[in-house]
MIKOL-555290 format. One record per residue (C-alpha): z, y negated, x. Coordinates in steps of 0.5 Angstrom, whole numbers, plus 500, padded with zeros to 3 digits. Layout:
# MIKOL-555290
<r z="Z" y="Y" x="X"/>
...
# end
This chain:
# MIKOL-555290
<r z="194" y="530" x="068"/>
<r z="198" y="533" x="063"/>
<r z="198" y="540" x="063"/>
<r z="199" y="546" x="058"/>
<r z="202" y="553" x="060"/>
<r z="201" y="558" x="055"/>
<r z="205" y="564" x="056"/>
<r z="208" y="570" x="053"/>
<r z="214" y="570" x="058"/>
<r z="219" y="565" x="059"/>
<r z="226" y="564" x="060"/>
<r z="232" y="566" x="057"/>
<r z="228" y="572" x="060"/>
<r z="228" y="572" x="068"/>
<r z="222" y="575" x="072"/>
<r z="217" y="573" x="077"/>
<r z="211" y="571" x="072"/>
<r z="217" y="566" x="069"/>
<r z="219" y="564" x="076"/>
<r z="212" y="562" x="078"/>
<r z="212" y="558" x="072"/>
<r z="218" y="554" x="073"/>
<r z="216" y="553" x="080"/>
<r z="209" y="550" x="080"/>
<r z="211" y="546" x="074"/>
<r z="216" y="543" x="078"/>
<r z="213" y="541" x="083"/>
<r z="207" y="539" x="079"/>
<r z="212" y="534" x="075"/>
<r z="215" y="531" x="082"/>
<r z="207" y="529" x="083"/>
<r z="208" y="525" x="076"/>
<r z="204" y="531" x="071"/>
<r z="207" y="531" x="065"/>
<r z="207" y="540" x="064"/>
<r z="208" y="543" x="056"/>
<r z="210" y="550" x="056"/>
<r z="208" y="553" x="050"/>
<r z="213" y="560" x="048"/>
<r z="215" y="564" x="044"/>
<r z="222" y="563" x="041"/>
<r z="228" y="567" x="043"/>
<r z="234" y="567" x="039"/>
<r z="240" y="563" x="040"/>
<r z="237" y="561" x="046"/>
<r z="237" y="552" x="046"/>
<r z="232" y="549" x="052"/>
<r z="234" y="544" x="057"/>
<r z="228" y="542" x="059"/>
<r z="223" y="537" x="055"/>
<r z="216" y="538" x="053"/>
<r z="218" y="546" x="052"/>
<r z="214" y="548" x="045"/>
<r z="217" y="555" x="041"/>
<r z="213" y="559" x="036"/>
<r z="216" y="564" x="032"/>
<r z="217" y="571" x="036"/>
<r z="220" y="578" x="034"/>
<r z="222" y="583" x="039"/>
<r z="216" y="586" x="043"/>
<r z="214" y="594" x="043"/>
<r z="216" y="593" x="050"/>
<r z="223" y="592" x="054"/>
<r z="227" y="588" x="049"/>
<r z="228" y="582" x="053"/>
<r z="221" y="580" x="051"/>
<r z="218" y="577" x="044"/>
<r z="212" y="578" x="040"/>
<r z="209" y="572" x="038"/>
<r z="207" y="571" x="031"/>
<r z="201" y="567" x="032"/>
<r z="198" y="568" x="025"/>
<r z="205" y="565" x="022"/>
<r z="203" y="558" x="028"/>
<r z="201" y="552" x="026"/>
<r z="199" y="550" x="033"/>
<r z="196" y="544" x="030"/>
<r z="202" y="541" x="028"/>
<r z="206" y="544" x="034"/>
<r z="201" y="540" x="039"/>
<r z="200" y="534" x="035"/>
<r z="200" y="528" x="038"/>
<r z="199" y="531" x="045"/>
<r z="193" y="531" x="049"/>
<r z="191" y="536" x="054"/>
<r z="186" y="535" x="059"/>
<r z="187" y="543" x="062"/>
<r z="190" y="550" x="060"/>
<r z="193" y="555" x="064"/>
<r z="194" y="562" x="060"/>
<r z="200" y="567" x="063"/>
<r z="198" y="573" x="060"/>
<r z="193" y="576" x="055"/>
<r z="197" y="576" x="049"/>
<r z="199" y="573" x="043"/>
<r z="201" y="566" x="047"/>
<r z="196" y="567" x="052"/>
<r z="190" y="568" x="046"/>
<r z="193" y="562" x="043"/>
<r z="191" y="558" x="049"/>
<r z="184" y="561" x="049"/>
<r z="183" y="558" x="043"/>
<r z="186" y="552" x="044"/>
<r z="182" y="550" x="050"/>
<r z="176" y="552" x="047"/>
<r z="177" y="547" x="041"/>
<r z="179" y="542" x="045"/>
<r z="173" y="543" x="050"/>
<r z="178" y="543" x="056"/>
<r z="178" y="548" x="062"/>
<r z="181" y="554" x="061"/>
<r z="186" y="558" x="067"/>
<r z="189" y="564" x="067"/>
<r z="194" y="568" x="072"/>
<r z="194" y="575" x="071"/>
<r z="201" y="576" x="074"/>
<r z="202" y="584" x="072"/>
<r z="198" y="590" x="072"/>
<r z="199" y="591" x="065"/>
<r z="195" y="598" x="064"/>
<r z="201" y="601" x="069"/>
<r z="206" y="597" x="066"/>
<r z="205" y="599" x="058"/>
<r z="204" y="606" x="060"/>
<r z="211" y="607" x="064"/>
<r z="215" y="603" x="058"/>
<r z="210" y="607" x="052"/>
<r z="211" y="613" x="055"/>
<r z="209" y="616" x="048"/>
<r z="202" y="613" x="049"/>
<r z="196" y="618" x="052"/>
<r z="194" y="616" x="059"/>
<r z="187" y="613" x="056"/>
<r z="191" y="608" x="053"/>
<r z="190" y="605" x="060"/>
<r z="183" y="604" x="060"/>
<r z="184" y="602" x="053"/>
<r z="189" y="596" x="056"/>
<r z="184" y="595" x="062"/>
<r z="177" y="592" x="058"/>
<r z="182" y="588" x="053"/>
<r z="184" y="585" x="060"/>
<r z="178" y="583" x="062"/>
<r z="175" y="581" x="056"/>
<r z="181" y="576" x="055"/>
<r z="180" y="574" x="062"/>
<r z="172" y="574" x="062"/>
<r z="174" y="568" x="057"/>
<r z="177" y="563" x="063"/>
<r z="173" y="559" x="067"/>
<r z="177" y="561" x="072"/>
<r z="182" y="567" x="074"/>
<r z="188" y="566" x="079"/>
<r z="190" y="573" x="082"/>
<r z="197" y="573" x="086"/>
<r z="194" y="578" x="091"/>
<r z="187" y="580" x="094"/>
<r z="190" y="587" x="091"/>
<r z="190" y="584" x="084"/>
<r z="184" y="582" x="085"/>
<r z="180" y="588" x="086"/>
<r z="183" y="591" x="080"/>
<r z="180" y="585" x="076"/>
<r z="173" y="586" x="078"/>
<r z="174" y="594" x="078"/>
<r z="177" y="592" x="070"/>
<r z="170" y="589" x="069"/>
<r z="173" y="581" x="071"/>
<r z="166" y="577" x="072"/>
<r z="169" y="570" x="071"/>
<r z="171" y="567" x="078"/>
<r z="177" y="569" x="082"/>
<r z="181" y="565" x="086"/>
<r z="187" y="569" x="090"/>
<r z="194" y="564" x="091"/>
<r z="200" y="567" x="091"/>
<r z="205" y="562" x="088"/>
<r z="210" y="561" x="094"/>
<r z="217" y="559" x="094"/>
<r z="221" y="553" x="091"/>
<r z="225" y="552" x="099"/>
<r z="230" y="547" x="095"/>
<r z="233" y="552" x="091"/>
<r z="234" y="557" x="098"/>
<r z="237" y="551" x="102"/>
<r z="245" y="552" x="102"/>
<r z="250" y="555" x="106"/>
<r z="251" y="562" x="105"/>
<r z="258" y="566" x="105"/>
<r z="257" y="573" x="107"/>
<r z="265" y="574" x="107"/>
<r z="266" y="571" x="101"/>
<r z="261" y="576" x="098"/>
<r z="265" y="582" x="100"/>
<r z="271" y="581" x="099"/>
<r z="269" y="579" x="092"/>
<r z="265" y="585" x="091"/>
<r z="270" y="589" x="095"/>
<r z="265" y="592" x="100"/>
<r z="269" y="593" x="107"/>
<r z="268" y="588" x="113"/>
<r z="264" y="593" x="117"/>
<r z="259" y="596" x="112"/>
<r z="252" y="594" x="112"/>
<r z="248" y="592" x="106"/>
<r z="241" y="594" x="104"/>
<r z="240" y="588" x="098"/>
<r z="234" y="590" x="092"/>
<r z="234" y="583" x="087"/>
<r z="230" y="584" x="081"/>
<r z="230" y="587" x="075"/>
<r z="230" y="594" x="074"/>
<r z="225" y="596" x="071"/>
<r z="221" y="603" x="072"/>
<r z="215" y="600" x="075"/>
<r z="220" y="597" x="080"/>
<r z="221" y="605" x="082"/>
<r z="228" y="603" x="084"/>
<r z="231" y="610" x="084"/>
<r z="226" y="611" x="091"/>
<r z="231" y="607" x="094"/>
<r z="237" y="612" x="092"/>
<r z="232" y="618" x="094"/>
<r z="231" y="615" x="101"/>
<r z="239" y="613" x="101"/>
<r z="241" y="621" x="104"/>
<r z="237" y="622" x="110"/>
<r z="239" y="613" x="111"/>
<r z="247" y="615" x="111"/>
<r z="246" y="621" x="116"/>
<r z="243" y="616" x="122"/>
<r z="248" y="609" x="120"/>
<r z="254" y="612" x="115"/>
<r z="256" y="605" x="114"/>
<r z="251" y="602" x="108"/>
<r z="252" y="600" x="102"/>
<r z="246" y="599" x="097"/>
<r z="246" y="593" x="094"/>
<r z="243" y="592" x="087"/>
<r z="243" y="586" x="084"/>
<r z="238" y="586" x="076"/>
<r z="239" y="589" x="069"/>
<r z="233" y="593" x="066"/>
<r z="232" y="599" x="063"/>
<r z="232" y="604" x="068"/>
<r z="240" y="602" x="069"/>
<r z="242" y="608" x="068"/>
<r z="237" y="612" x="070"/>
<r z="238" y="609" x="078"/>
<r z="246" y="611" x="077"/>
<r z="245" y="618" x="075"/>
<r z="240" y="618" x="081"/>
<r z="245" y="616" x="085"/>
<r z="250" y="622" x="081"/>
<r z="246" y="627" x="083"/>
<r z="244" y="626" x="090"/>
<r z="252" y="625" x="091"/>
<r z="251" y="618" x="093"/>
<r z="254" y="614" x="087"/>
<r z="260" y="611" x="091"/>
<r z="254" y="608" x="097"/>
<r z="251" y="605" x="091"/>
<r z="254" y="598" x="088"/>
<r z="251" y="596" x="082"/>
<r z="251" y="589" x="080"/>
<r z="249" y="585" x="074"/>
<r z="245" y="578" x="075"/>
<r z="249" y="574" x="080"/>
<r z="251" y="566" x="079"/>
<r z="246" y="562" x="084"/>
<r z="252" y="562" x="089"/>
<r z="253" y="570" x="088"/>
<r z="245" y="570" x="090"/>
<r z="246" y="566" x="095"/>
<r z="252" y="569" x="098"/>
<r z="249" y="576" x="097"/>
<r z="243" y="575" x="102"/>
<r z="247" y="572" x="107"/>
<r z="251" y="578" x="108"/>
<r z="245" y="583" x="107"/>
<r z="242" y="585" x="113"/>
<r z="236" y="588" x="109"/>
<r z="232" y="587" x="104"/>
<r z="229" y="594" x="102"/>
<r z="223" y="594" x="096"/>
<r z="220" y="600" x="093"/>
<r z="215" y="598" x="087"/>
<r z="208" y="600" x="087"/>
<r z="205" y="595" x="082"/>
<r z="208" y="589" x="085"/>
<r z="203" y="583" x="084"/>
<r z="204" y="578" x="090"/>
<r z="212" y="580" x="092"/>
<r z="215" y="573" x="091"/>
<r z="222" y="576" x="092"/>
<r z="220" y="579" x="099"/>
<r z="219" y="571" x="101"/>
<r z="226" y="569" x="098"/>
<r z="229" y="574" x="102"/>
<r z="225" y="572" x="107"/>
<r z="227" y="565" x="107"/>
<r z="235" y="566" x="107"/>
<r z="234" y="570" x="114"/>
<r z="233" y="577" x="110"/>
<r z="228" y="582" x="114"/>
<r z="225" y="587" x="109"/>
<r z="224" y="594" x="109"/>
<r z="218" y="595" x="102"/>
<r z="212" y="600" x="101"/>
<r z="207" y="598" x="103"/>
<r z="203" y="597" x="097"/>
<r z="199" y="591" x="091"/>
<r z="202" y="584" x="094"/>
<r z="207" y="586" x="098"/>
<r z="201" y="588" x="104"/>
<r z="198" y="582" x="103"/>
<r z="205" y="578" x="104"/>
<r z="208" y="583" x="109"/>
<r z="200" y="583" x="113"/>
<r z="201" y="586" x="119"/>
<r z="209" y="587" x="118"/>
<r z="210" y="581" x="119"/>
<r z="217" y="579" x="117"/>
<r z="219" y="587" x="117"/>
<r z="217" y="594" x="116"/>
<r z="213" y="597" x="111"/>
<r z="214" y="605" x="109"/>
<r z="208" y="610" x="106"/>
<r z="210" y="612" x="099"/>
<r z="215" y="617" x="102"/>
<r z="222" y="616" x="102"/>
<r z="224" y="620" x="108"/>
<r z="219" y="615" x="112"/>
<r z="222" y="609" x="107"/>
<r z="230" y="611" x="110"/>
<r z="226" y="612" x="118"/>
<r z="223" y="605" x="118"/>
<r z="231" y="603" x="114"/>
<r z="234" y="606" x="120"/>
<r z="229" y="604" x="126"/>
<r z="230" y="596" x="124"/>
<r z="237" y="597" x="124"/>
<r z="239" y="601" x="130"/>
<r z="234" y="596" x="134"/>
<r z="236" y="590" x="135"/>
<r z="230" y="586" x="139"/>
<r z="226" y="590" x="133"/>
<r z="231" y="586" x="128"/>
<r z="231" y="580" x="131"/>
<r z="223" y="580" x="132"/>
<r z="223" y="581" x="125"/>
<r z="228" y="576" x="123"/>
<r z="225" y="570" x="126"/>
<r z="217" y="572" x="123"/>
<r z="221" y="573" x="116"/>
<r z="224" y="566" x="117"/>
<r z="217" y="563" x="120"/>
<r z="213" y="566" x="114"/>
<r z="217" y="564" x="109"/>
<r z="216" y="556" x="112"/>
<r z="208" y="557" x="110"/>
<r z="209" y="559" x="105"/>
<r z="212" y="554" x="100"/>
<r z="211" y="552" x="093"/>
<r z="209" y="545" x="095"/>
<r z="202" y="548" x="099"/>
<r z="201" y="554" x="094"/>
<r z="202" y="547" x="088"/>
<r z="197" y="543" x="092"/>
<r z="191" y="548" x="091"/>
<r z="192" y="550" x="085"/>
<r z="191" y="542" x="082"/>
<r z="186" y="542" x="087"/>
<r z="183" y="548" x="083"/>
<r z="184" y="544" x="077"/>
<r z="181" y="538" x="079"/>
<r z="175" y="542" x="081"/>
<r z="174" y="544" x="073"/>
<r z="175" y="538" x="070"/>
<r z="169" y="535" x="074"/>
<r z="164" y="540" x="072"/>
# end
């Protein structure tokens, strides 16, 4: 089968929706399909994979990391000469995304869109200048780019049900992406980690991994931080990540004289991700537009138990608190769950042990298997 991917958001940039990506076209080329990303082009920016297609961008309105395809400057024609596609997945309803919708439509071939972020809040929490109507505005282009797929991928029953609300009436399937287990199978070096990033032997560290954007509502960690020292004086909050609230998290931290139990980190090397987790003993999480929680599996997955708000895709992961504890969007009942696993040893390894389980079931192999199944299912109508 040869695939394209349609998407406004790739590498150099690094998020989940770039993450999925990566991982079902991976496991989709170990099954001999040939995969196409189409892009848009990042400055000094030079691809190591093959079949990656970039079309002419410049900085979107947004984060600054992203980019805007100039999609009446592309000749789609001649960038996928000679390429025959027998399916098209589209990532976002934007300019790439709507490239992809033409395509299809042009070509008569089936059309899949994964509608990975609740756009409405996101655009507003960046755009702060827009008025809130501007959401609904946001919300009816969603459905009416969704409206024009044969079928949508939603990363969570959550997502779903803000599709329909939105006014999606095209067919719906929830499957969340799951995690490449190859990628997370090397040993950790906690005391490596700490010595490295000088944080003393004894303390005991709350880890957030991501980027730091509004919508991943970091500074409720820093908020919960107070109340969490009182009870177990010796943690440290790791954040690894670079966004925009950067400096909004740090001066959190100054105001609430926290800073010095605050450790901010940039992107980490794989080894330093890997090392990280190991020496964490949580995993803590606080966005509240979180669509399928794939990093909460990661965690998972190297032995991390999670502490998150139990809101969009993380419920739907952490059904049952299964693999940890979930908070109200309180920060004063997010630092009791905080202390509650890290005071009770049987709670911590119960958690531990469902953490590891689930993570298991959750592959990327299985989530990938369904999502060909589904693509065969629209190639034989």
């Amino acid at each position: 089968m040869n695939i394209g991917i349609f998407t406004d958001d790739y590498l150099p940039s690094v998020d989940g929706a770039v993450t999925s990506i990566i991982t079902f076209a991976k496991e989709f080329k170990k099954l001999g399909h040939t995969v196409y990303i189409i892009a848009p082009e990042y400055p000094n920016y030079t691809d190591e994979e093959k079949n990656i297609i970039r079309l002419k961008s410049i900085p979107a309105p947004f984060p600054p990391k992203y980019r805007w395809c100039l999609s009446w400057l592309v000749n789609l024609e001649e960038k996928l000469k000679g390429i025959d596609l027998d399916i098209i997945h589209i990532q976002s309803p934007f300019p790439v995304g709507f490239l992809g919708i033409k395509e299809a439509r042009k070509r008569k071939i089936p059309i899949v869109n994964t509608y990975h972020t609740l756009y409405p809040a996101y655009i507003l929490s960046y755009m702060t200048f827009l008025p809130k109507w501007a959401g609904k505005i946001v919300e009816k282009y969603s459905a009416w780019a969704c409206n024009k797929s044969d079928l949508i991928i939603s990363p969570s029953p959550q997502m779903k049900d803000a599709l329909v609300e939105y006014g999606v009436t095209a067919k719906i399937e929830v499957l969340p992406t799951g995690i490449d287990l190859e990628k997370l199978l090397v040993k950790s070096d906690a005391d490596d980690f700490k010595k490295k990033y000088k944080i003393g032997s004894d303390e005991r560290i709350l880890l957030f991994m991501g980027r730091l954007g509004r919508e991943k509502n970091v500074e409720f960690l820093i908020k919960a931080l107070p109340k969490i020292i009182e009870k177990v004086p010796n943690v440290r909050l790791v954040i690894s990540g670079e966004g925009v609230a950067k400096d909004e998290i740090l001066n959190t931290a100054k105001s609430l004289g926290v800073i010095d139990k605050v450790l901010l980190l940039g992107f980490l090397s794989h080894n330093d991700w890997i090392n990280a987790y190991g020496a964490a003993e949580l995993f803590t999480f606080a966005s509240l537009t979180e669509t399928q929680g794939l990093v909460l599996l990661e965690a998972m997955a190297l032995n991390t138990p999670v502490v998150a708000v139990g809101a969009m895709g993380v419920l739907d992961v952490m059904k049952n608190e299964r693999g940890g504890l979930l908070s109200k969007v309180d920060t004063n009942d997010f630092a009791d769950k905080v202390v509650k696993i890290l005071t009770d040893k049987e709670l911590y390894q119960r958690k531990l042990k469902e953490a590891k389980e689930l993570a298991l079931e959750m592959s990327s192999k299985t989530m990938s298997d369904k999502l060909l199944a589904l693509y065969e299912g629209l190639l034989k109508k």
